[in-house]
Residue frames as a rotation matrix with the C-alpha (Angstrom) as fourth column:
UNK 1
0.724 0.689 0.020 44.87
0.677 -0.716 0.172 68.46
0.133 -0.111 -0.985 92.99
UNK 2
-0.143 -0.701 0.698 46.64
0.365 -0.693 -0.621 71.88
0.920 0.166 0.355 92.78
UNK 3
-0.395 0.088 -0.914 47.69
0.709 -0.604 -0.364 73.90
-0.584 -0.792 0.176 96.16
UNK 4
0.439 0.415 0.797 45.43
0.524 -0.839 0.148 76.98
0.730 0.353 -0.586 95.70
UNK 5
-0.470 -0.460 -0.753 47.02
0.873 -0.366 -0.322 80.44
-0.128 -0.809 0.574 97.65
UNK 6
0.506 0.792 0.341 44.69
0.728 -0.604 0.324 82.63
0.463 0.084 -0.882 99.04
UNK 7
-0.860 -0.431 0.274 46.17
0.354 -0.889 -0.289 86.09
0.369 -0.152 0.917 99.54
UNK 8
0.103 0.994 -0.035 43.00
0.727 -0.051 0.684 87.35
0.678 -0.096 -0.728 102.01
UNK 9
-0.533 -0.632 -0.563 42.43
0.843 -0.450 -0.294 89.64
-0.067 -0.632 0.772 105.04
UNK 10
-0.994 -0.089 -0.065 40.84
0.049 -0.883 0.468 92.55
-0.100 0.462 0.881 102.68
UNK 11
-0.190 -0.379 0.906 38.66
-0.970 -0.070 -0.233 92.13
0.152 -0.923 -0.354 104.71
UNK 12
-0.753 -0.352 0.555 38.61
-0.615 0.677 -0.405 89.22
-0.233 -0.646 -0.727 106.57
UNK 13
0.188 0.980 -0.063 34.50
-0.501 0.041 -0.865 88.87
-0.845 0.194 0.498 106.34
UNK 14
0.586 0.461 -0.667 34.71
-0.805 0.236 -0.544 88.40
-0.093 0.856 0.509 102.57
UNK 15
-0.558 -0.777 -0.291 37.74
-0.719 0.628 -0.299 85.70
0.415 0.042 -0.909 102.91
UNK 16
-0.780 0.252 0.572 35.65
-0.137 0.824 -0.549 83.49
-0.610 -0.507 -0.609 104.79
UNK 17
0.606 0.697 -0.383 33.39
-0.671 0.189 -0.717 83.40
-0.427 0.692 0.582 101.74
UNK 18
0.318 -0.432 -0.844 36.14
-0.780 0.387 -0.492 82.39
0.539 0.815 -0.213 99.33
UNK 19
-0.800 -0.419 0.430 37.50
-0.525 0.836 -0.161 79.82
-0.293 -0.354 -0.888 102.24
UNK 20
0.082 0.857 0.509 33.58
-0.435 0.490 -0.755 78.47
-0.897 -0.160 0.413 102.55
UNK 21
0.683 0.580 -0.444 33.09
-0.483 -0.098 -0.870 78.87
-0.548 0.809 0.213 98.14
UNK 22
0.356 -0.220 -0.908 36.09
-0.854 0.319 -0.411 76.75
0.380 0.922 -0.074 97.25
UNK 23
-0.834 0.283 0.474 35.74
0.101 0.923 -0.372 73.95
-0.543 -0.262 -0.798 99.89
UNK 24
0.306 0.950 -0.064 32.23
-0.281 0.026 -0.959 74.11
-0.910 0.311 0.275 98.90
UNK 25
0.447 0.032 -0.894 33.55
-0.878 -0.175 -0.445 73.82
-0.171 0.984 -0.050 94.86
UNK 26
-0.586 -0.671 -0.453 36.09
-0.798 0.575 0.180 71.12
0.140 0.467 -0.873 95.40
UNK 27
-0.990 0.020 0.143 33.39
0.000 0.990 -0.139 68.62
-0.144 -0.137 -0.980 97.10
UNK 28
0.318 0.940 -0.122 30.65
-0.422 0.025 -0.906 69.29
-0.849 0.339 0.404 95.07
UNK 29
0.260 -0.271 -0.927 33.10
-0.821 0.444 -0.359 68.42
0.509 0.854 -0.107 92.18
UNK 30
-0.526 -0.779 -0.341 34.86
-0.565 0.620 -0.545 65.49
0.636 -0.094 -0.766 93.83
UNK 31
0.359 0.903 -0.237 32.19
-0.455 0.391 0.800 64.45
0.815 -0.179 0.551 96.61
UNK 32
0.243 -0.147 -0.959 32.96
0.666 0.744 0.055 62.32
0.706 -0.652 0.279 99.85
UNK 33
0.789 -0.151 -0.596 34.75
0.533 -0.315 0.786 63.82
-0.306 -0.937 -0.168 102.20
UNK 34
-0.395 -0.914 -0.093 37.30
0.853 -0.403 0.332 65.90
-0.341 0.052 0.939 100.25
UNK 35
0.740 0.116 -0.662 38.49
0.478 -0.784 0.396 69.34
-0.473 -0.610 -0.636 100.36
UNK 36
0.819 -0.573 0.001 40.57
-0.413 -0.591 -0.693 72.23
0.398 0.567 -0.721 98.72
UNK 37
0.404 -0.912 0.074 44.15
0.914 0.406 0.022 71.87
-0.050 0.059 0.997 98.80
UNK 38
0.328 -0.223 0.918 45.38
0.373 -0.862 -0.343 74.89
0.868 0.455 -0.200 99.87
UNK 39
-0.486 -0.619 -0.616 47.65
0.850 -0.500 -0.168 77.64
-0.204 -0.606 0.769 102.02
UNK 40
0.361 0.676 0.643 46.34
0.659 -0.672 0.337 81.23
0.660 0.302 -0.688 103.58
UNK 41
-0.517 -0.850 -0.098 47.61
0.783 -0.424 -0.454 84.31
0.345 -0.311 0.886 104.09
UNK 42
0.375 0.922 -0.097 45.70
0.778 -0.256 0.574 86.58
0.504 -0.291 -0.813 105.73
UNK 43
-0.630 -0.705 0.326 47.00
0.413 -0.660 -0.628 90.43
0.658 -0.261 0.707 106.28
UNK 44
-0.179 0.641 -0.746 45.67
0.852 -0.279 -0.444 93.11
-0.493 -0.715 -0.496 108.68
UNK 45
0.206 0.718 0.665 42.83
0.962 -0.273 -0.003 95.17
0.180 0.640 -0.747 106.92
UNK 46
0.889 0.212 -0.405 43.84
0.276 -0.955 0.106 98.46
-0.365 -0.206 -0.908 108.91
UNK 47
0.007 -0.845 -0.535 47.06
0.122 -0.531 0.839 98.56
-0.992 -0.071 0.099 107.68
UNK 48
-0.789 -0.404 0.462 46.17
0.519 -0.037 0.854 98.30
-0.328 0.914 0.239 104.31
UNK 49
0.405 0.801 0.441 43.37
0.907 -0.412 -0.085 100.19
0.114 0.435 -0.893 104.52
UNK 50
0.591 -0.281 -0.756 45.70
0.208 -0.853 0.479 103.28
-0.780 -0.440 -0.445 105.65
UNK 51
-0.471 -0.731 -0.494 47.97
-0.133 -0.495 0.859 103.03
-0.872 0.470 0.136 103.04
UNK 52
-0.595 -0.027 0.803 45.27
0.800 -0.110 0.590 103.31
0.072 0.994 0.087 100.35
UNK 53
0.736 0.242 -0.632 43.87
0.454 -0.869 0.197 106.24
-0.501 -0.432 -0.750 102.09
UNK 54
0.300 -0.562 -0.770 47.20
0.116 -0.780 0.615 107.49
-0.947 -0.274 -0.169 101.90
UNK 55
0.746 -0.165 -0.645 47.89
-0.617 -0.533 -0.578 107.02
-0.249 0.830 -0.500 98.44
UNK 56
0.027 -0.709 0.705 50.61
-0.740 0.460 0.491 104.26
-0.672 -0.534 -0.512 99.45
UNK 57
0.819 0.552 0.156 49.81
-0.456 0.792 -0.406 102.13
-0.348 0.261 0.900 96.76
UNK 58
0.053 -0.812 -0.582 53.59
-0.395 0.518 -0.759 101.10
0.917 0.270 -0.293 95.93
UNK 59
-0.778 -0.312 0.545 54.35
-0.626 0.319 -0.711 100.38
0.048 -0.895 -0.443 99.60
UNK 60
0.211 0.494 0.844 50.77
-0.377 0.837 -0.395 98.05
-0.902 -0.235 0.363 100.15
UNK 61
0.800 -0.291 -0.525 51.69
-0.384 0.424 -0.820 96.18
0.462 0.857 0.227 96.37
UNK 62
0.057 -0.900 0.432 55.17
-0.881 -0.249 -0.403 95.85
0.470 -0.357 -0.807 98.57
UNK 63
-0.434 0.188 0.881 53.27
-0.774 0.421 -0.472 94.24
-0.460 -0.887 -0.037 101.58
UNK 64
0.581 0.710 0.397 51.17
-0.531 0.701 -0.476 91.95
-0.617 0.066 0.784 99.38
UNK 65
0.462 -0.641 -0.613 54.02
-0.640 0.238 -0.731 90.75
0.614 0.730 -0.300 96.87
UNK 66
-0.436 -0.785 0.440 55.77
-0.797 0.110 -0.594 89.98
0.418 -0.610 -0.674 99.84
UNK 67
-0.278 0.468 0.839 52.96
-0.869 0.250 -0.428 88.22
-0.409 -0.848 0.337 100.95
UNK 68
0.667 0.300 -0.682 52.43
-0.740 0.372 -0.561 86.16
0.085 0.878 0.470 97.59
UNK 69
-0.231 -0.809 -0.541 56.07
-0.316 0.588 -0.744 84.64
0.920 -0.001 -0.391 97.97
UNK 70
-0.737 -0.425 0.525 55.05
-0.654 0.642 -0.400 83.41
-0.167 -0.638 -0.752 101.07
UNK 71
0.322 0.726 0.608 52.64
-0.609 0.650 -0.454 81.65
-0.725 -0.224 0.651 99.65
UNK 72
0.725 -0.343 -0.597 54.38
-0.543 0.248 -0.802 80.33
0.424 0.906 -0.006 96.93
UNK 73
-0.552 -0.776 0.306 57.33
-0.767 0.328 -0.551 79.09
0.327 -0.539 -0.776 99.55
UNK 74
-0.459 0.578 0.675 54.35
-0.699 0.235 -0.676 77.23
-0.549 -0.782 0.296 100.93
UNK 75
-0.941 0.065 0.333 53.71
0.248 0.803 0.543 75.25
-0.232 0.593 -0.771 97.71
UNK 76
0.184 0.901 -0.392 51.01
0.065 -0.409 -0.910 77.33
-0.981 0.142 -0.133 96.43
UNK 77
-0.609 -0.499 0.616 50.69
0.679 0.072 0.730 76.94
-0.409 0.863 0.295 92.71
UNK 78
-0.015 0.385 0.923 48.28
0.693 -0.661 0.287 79.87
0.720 0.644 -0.257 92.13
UNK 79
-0.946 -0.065 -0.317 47.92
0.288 -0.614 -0.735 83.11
-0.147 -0.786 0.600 93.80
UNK 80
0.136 0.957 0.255 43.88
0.701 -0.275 0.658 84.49
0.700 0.089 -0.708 94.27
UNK 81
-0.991 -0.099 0.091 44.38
0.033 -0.837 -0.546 87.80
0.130 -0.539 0.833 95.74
UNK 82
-0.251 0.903 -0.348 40.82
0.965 0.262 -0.014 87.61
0.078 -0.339 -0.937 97.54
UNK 83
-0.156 0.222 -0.962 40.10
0.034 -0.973 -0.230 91.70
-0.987 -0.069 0.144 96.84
UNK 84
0.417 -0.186 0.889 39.06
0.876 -0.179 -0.448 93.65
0.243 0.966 0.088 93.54
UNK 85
0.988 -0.138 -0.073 40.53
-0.093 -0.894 0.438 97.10
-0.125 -0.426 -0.896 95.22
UNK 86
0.249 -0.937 0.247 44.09
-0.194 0.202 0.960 95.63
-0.949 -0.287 -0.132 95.71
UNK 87
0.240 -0.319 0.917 44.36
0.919 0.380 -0.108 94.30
-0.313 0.868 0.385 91.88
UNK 88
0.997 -0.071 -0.034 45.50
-0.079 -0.836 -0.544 97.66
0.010 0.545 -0.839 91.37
UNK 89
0.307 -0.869 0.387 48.52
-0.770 0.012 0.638 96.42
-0.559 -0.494 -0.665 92.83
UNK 90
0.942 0.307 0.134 48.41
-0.193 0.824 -0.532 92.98
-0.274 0.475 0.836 90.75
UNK 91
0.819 -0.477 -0.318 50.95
0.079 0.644 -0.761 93.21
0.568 0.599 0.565 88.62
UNK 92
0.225 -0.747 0.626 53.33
-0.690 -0.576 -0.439 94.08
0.688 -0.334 -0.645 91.09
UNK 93
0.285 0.104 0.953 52.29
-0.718 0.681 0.140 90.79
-0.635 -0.724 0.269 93.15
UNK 94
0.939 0.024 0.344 52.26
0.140 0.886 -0.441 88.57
-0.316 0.462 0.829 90.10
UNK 95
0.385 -0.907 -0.168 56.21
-0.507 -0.056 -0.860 89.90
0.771 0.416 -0.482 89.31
UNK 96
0.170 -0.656 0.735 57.17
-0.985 -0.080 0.156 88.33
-0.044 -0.750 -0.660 92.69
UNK 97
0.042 0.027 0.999 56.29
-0.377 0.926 -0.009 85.17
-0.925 -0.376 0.049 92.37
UNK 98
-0.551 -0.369 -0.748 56.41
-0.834 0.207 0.512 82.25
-0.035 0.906 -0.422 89.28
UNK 99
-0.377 0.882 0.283 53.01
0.915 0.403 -0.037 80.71
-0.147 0.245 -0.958 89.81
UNK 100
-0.804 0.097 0.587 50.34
0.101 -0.950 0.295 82.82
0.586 0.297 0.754 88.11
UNK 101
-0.856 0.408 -0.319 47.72
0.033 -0.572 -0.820 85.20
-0.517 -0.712 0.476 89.67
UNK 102
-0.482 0.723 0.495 44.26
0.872 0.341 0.351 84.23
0.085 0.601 -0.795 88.80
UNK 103
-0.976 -0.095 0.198 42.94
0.100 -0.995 0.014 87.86
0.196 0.033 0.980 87.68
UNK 104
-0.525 0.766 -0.371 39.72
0.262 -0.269 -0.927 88.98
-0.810 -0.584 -0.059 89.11
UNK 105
-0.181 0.640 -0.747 38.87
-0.337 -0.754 -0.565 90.82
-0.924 0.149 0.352 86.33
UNK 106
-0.720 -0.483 -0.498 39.67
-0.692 0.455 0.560 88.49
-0.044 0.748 -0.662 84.10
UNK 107
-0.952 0.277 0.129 37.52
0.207 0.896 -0.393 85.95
-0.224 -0.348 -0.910 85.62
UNK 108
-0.339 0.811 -0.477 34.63
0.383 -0.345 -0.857 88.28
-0.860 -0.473 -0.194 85.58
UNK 109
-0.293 0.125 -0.948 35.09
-0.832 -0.522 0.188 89.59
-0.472 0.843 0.257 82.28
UNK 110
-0.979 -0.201 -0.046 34.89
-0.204 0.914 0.350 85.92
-0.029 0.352 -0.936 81.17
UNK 111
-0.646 0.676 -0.355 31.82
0.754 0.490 -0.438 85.14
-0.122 -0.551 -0.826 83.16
UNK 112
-0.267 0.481 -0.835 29.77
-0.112 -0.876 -0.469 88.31
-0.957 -0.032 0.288 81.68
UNK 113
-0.311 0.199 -0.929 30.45
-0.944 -0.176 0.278 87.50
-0.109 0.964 0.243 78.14
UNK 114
-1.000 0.002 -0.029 29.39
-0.007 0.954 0.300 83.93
0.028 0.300 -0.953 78.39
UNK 115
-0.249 0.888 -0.387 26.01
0.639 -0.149 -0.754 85.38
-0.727 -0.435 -0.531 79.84
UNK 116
-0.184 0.333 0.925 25.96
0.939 -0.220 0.265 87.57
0.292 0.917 -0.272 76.70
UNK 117
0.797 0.304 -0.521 26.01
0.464 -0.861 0.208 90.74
-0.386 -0.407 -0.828 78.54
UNK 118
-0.291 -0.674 0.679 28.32
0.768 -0.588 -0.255 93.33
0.571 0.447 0.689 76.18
UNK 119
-0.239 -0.191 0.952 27.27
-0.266 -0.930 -0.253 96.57
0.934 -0.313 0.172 78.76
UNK 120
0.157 0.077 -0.985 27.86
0.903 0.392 0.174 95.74
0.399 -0.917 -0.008 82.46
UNK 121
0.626 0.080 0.776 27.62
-0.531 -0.684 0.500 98.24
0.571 -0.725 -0.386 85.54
UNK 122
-0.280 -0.746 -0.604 30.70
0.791 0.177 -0.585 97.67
0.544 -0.642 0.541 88.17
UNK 123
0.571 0.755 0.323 30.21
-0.218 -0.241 0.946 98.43
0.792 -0.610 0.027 91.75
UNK 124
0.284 -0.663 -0.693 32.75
0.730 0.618 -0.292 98.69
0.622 -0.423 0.659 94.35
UNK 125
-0.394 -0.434 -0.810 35.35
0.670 -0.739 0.069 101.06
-0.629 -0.516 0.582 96.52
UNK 126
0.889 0.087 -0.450 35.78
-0.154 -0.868 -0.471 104.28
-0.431 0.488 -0.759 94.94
UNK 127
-0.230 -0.916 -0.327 38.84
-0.650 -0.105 0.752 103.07
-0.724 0.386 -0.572 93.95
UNK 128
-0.649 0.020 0.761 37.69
0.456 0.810 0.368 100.21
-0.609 0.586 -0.535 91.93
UNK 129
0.401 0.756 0.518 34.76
0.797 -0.010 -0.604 102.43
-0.451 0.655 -0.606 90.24
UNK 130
0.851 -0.112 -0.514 36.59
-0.188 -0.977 -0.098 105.94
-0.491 0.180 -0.852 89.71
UNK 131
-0.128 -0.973 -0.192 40.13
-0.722 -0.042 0.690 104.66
-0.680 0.227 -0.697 88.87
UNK 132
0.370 0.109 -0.923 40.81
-0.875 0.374 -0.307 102.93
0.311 0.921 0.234 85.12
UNK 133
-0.626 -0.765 -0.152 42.90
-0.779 0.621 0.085 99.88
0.029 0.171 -0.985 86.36
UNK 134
-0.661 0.457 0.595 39.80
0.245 0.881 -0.404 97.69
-0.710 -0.121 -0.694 86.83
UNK 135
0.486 0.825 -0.289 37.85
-0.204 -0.215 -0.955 99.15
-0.850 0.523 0.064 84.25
UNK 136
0.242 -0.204 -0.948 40.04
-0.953 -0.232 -0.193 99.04
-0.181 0.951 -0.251 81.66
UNK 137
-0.658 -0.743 0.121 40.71
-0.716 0.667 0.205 95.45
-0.233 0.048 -0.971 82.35
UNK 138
-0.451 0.806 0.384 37.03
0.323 0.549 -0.771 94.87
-0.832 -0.224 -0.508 81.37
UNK 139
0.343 0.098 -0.934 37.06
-0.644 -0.699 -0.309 97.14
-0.684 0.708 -0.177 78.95
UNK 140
-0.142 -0.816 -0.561 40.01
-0.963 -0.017 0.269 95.22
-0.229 0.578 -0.783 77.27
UNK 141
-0.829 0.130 0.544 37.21
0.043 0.985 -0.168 91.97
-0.558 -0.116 -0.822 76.95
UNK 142
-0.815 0.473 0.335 35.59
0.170 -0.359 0.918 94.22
0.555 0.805 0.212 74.73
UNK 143
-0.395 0.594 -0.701 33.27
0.907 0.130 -0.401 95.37
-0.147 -0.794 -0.590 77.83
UNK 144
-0.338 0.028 0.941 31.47
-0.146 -0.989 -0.023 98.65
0.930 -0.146 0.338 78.03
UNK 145
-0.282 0.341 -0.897 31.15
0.937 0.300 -0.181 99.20
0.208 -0.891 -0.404 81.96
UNK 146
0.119 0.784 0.610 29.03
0.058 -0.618 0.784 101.85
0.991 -0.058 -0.119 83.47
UNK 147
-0.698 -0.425 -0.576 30.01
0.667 -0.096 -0.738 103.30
0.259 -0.900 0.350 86.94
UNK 148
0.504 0.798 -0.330 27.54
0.855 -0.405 0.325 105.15
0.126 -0.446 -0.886 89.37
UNK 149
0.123 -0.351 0.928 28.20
-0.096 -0.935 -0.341 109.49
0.988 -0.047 -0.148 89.39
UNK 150
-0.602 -0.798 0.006 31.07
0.051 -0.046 -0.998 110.57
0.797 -0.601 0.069 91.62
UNK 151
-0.439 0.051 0.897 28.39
-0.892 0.096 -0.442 111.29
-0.109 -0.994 0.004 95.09
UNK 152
0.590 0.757 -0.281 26.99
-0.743 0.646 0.178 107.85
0.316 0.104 0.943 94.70
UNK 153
0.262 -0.923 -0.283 30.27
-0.082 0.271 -0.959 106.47
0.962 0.275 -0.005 94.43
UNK 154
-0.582 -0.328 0.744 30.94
-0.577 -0.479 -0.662 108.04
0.574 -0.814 0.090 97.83
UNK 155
0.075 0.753 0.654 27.86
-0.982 0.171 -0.085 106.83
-0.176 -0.636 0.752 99.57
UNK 156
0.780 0.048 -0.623 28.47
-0.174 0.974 -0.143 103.13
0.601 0.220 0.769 97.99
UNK 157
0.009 -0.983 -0.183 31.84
-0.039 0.183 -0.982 103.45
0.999 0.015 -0.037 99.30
UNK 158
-0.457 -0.104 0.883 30.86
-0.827 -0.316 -0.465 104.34
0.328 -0.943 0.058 102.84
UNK 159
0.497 0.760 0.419 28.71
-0.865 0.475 0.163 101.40
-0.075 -0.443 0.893 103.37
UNK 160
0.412 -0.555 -0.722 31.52
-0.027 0.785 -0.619 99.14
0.911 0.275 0.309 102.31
UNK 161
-0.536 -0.786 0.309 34.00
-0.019 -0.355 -0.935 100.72
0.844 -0.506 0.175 104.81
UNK 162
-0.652 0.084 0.753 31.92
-0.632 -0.608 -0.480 101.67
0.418 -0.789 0.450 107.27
UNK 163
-0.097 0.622 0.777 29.92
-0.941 0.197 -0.274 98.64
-0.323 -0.758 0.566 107.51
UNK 164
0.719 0.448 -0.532 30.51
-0.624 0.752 -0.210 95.46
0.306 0.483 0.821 105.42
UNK 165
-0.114 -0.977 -0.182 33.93
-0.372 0.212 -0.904 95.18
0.921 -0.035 -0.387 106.43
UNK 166
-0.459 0.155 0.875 32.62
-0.878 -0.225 -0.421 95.39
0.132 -0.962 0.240 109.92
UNK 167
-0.968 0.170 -0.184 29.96
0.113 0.952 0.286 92.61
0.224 0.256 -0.940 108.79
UNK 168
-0.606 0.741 -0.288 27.27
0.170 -0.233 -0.958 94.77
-0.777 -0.629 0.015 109.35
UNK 169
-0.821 0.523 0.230 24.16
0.146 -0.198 0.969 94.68
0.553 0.829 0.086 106.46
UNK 170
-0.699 0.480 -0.530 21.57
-0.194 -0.840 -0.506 97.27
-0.688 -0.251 0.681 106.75
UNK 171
-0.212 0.534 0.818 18.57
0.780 0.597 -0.188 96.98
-0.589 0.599 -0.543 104.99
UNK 172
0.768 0.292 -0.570 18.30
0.091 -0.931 -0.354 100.66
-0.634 0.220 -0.742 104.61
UNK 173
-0.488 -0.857 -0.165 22.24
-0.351 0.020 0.936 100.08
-0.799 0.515 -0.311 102.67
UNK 174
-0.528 0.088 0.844 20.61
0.502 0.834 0.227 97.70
-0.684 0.544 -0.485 100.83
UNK 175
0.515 0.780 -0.355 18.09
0.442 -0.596 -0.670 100.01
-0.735 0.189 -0.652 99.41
UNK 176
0.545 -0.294 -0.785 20.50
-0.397 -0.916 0.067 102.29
-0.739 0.275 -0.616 98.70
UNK 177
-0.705 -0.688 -0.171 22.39
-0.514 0.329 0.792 99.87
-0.488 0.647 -0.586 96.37
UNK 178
-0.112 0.644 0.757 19.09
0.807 0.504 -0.309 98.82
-0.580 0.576 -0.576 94.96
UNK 179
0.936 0.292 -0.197 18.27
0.115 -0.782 -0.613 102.63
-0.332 0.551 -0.765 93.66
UNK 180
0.021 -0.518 -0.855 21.73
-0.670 -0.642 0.373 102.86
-0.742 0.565 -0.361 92.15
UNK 181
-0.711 -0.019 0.703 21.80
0.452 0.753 0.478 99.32
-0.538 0.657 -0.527 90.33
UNK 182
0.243 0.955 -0.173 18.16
0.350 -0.253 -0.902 100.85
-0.905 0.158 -0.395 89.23
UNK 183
0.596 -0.029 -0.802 19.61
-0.277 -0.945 -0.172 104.16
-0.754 0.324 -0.572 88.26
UNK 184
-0.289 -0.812 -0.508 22.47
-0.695 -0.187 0.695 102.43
-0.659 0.553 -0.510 86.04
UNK 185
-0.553 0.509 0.660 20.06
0.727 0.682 0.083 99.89
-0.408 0.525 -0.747 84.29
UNK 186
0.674 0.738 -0.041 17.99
0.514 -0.508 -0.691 102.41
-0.531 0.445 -0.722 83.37
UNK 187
0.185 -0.716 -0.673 21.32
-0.831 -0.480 0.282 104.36
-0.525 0.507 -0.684 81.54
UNK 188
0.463 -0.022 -0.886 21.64
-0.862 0.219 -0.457 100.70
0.204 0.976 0.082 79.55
UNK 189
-0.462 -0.710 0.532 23.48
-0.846 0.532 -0.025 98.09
-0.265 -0.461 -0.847 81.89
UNK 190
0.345 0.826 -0.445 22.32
-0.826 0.493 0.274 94.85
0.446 0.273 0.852 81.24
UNK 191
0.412 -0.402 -0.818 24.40
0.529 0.836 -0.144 93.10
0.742 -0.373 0.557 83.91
UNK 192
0.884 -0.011 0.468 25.73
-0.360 -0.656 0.664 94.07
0.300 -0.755 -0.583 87.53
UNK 193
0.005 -0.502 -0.865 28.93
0.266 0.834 -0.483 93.03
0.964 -0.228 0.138 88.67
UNK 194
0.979 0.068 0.191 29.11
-0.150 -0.396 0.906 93.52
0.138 -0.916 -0.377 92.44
UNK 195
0.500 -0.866 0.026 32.99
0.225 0.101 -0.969 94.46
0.836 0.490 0.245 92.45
UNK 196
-0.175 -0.789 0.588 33.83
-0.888 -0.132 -0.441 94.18
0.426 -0.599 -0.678 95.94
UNK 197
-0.844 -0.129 -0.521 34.62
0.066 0.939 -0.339 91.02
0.532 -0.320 -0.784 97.68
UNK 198
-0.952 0.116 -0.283 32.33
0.282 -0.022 -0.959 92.16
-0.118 -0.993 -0.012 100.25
UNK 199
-0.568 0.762 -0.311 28.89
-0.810 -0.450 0.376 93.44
0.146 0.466 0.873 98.18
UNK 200
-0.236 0.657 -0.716 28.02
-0.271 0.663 0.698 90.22
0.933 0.359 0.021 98.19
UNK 201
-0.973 -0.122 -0.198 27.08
0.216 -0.162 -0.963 90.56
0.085 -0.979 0.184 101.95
UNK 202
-0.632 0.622 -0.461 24.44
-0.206 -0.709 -0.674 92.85
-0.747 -0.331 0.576 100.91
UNK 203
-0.231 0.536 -0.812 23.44
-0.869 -0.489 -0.076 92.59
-0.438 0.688 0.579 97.71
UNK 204
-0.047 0.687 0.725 21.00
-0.064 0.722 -0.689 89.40
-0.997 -0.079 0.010 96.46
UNK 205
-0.980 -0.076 0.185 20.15
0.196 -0.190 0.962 88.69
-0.038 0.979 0.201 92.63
UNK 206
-0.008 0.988 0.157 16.84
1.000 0.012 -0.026 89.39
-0.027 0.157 -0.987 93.89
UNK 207
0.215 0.069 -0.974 18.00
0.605 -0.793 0.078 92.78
-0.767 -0.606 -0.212 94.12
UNK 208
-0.613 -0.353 -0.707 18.55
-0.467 -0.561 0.684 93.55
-0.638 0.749 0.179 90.22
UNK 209
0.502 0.833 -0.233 16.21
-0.518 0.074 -0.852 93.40
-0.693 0.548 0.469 87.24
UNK 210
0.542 -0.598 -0.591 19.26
-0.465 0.372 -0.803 92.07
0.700 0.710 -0.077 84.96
UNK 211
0.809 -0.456 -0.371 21.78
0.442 0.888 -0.129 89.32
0.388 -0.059 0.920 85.92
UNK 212
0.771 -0.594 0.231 24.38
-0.636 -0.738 0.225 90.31
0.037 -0.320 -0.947 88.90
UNK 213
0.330 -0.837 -0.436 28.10
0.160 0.505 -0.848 88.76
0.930 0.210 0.301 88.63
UNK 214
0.981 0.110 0.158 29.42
-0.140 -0.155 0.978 87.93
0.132 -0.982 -0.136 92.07
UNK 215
0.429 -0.873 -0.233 32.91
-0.717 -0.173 -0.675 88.52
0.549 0.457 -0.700 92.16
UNK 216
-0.193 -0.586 0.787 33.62
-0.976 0.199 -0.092 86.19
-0.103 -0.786 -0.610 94.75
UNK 217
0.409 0.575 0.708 31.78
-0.499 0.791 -0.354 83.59
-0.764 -0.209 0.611 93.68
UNK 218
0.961 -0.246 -0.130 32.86
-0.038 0.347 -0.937 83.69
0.275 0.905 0.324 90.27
UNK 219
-0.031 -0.996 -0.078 37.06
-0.769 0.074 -0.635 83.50
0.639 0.041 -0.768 91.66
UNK 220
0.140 0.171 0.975 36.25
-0.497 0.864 -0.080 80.97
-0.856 -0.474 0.206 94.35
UNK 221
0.767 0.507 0.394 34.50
-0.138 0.730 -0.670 78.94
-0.627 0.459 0.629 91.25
UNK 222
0.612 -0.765 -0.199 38.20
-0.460 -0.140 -0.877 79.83
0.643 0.629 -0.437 89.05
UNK 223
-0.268 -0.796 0.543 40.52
-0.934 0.353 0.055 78.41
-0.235 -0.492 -0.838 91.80
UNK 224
0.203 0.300 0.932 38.39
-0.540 0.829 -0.149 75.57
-0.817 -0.473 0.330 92.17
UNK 225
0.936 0.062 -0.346 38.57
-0.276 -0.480 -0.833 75.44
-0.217 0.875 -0.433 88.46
UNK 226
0.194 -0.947 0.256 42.73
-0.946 -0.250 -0.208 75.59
0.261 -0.201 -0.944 88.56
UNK 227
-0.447 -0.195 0.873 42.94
-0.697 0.688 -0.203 72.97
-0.561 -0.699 -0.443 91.24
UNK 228
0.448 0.388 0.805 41.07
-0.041 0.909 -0.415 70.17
-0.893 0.153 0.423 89.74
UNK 229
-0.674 -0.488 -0.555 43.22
-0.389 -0.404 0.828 71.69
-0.628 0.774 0.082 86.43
UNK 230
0.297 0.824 0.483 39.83
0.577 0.249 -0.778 71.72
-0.761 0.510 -0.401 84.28
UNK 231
0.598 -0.245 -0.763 41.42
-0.493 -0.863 -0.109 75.02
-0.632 0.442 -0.637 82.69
């Protein structure tokens, strides 16, 4: 079995999914009593949530590179940066190290087109829906993705920040990500990804008329994936 390195923290909350979703993966494949093979790094969320406030994004790419190589020193043979927000930073982690970085969007683009879904809605920060570096990296799987207008955006974004991170799920949030999934099916989506680590908190597949991609589930289900070297 491969060491898997989980690069987590962002926030914490949604890391203890991916810890849960790829013990869960290795002994559903393997059975008895065994378990991932793996090393975690876990940063503090407020400092990197300040420096993408600030714009800081060379200096928190810095902090997480930095982190990568220690997982790699640790005999990690993949990195799984456990965020889709922070893959702006990607390649700047995957230059530090010389195991590779199992892309997010990659994974997801994958796991859309196998489901036959050629127009997909993406859901996340405002950084992940407003800025091109995760779209275009879905785009570039021959994707067309569909993002909720710019005050929606906002109001999706606040319920991340201001409560998922926190681990708090509202039912009244929930709503509110039911009437935009709605609003972007009806404009032609025909698939949802939920593009923060942390959506899946809130959001259900009972909560979309068309088929929702769970980013966490679907990179959990890629390490595991890696590690048993099925790839």
């Amino acid at each position: 079995m491969r060491r898997i390195g989980l690069l987590g923290g962002m926030s914490w909350e949604s890391s203890a999914l991916y810890y849960s979703a790829v013990n869960e993966g290795v002994r559903e494949q393997l059975g008895g009593l065994h378990s991932a093979d793996l090393v975690m790094v876990s940063v503090d969320f407020a400092e990197v949530e300040r420096l993408q406030a600030q714009g800081e994004w060379e200096r928190a790419g810095e902090l997480l590179a930095a982190e990568a190589v220690r997982l790699e020193r640790a005999g990690a043979e993949c990195v799984v940066l456990c965020t889709n927000t922070m893959h702006k930073v990607a390649d700047r982690v995957q230059a530090a190290v010389g195991i590779p970085l199992l892309h997010l969007a990659d994974v997801t683009a994958a796991a859309v087109r196998d489901a036959g879904v050629g127009t997909v809605a993406l859901l996340g920060t405002r950084f992940t829906m407003r800025e091109a570096f995760y779209r275009e990296r879905l785009a570039s799987h021959g994707l067309e993705v569909l993002v909720p207008p710019a005050e929606t955006q906002a109001e999706l974004d606040r319920i991340i920040y201001d409560e998922l991170v926190l681990g708090v799920v509202r039912e009244e949030s929930r709503a509110i990500y039911r009437e935009a999934i709605a609003h972007l099916v009806g404009s032609g989506a025909a698939g949802v990804i939920l593009g923060c680590t942390e959506i899946e908190l809130l959001v259900r597949p009972e909560d979309a008329p068309v088929p929702t991609f769970p980013t966490t589930a679907l990179h959990a289900a890629a390490a595991v994936r890696f590690a048993l070297d099925e790839d």
